[in-house]
N, C-alpha and C positions, 0 to 999 in steps of 0.2 A: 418533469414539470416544475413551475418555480412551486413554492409554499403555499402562494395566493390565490392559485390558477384555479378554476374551476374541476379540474379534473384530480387533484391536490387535495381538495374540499371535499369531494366527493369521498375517493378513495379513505381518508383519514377517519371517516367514519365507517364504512365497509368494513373495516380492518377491525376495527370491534365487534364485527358480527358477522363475520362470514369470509367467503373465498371471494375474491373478486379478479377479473381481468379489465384490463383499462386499454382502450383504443384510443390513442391521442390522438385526434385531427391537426392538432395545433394548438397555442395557450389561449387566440383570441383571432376574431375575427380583424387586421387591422386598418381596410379601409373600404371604401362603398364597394371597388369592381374586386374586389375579391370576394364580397360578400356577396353579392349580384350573381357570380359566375360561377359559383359553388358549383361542380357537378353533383347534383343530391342523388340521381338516379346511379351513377360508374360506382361512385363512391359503395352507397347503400348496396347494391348488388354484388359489389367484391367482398364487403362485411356478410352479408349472407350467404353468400357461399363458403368465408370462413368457419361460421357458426354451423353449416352443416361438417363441413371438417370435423370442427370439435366434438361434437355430439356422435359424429360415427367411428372417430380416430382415438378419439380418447374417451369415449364414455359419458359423456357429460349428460346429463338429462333434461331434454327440452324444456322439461317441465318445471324446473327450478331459471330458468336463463333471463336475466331482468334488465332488459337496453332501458341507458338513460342516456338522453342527450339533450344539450344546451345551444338554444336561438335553431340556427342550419342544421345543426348534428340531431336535432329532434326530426325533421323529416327525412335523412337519411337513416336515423331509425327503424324510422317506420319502413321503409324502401327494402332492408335491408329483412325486416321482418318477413315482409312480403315474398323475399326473393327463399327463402327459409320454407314458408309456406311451400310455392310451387316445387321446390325441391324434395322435398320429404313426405307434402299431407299433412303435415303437421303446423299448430301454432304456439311461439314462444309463451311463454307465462305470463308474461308484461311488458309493458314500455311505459316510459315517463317522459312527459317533454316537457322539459325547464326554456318556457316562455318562448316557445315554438315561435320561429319568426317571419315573417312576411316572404315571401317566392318570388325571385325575379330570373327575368332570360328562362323561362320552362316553357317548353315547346307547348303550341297550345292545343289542347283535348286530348291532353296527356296527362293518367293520373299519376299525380305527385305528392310526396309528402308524408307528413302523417296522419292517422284518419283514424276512427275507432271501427275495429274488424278487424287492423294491425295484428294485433296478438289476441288473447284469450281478455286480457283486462289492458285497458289504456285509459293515462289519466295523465292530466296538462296542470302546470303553474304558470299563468299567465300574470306576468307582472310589470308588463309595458305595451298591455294591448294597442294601446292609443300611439307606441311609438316606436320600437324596432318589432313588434310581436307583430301577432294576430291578431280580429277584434270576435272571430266567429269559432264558436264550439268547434274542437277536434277530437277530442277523446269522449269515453263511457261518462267519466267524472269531469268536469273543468273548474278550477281554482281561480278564485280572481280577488289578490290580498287586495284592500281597498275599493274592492271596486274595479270593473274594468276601465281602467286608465292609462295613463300616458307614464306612468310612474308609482312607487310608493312611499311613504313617508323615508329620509331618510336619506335617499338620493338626490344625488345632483345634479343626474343628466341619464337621459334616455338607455347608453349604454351600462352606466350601475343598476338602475330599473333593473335592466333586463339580467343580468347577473346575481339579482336579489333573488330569484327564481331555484339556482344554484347554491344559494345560502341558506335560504330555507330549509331544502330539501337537505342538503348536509345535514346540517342541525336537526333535524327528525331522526336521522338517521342513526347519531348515538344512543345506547344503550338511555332508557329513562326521559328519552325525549319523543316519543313516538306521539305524545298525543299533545304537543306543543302548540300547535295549530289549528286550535277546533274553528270549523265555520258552519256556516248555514246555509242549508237553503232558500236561492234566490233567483230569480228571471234579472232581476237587476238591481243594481244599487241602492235606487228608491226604495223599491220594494224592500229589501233589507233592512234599513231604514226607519220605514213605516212598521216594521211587526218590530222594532227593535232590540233585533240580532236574534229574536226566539224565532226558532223552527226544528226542522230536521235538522240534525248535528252529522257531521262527517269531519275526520280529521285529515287536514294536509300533508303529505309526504310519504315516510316510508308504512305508515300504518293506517294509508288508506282502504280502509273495508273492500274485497273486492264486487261486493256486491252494489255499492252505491254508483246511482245513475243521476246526470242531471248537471246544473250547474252550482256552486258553491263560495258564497262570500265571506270574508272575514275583514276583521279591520286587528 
């Protein structure tokens, strides 16, 4: 992967704290019909029946196993969760989706994606709602830097947005960075706003509480 790559970012932080294995899809999504035509479902379900491999082949134990995935690779995530589940009985320990992104060409009344039920705890950074993301809750927890919007301070366009999701979640992820991100709870922006920034506290990334439920603002 190059240095910059999302999967680069992620890993370099891992590597201070643990065992990781990295699934490259690829370093970026690079135009509409690729990104349209993603298979989420072949995909996710060949990754899940990898991960039963592992866990029966090597030992691995479900219950430490943490899928992250970025924009598309967040609801093959979840797919791939799913496909874990029906094989085994069992549910991974968690998923993360960095800034889970809008669904196109999915057959329709066909469930897809990512969804909270996925694993045992699921939680989303949504940071381009309004523009290559989602705009509606998926996970137990949802993060939304700024506000759900199109964007967050900082970027230039739609697609850094959505990779800021990516950045974040790194940067949590090194040793003394786990609580870098505190937010609130909020129904929305306003609201947030209006109680200004006091509420419920929950942190974004790798040291979010498994217990917190609901949706979560920060600025």
């Amino acid at each position: 992967a190059k240095p910059d790559s999302s999967e680069e970012q992620r890993s370099q932080g891992y590597r201070k704290t643990g065992d990781l294995v990295v699934i490259a899809l690829g370093d970026s999504i690079e135009d509409f019909e690729q990104f349209a035509t993603l298979d989420v479902e072949g995909i996710g379900e060949l990754i899940g029946y990898r991960l039963v491999q592992l866990t029966d082949k090597v030992n691995v134990p479900h219950e430490i196993i943490h899928l992250i995935g970025q924009g598309p690779a967040a609801h093959v995530a979840g797919v791939a969760a799913r496909q874990y589940t029906r094989k085994t009985g069992h549910k991974l320990r968690r998923i993360t989706g960095l800034d889970p992104s809008k669904q196109y060409a999915q057959p329709e009344n066909k469930l897809s994606g990512l969804s909270r039920g996925d694993a045992e705890f699921v939680d989303a950074i949504h940071t381009s709602a309004y523009g290559m993301g989602v705009q509606k809750r998926l996970a137990d927890v949802d993060f939304y830097p700024n506000g759900p919007a199109s964007g967050v301070p900082g970027a230039d366009n739609v697609v850094e947005a959505s990779m800021r999701a990516t950045r974040y979640f790194a940067e949590s992820v090194r040793p003394g960075n786990e609580r870098n991100f505190p937010a609130v709870g909020a129904s929305s922006y306003s609201e947030y706003k209006e109680n200004h920034g006091y509420g419920k506290r929950a942190y974004m990334g790798i040291g979010t509480n498994y217990d917190v439920r609901g949706d979560y603002i920060l600025q």
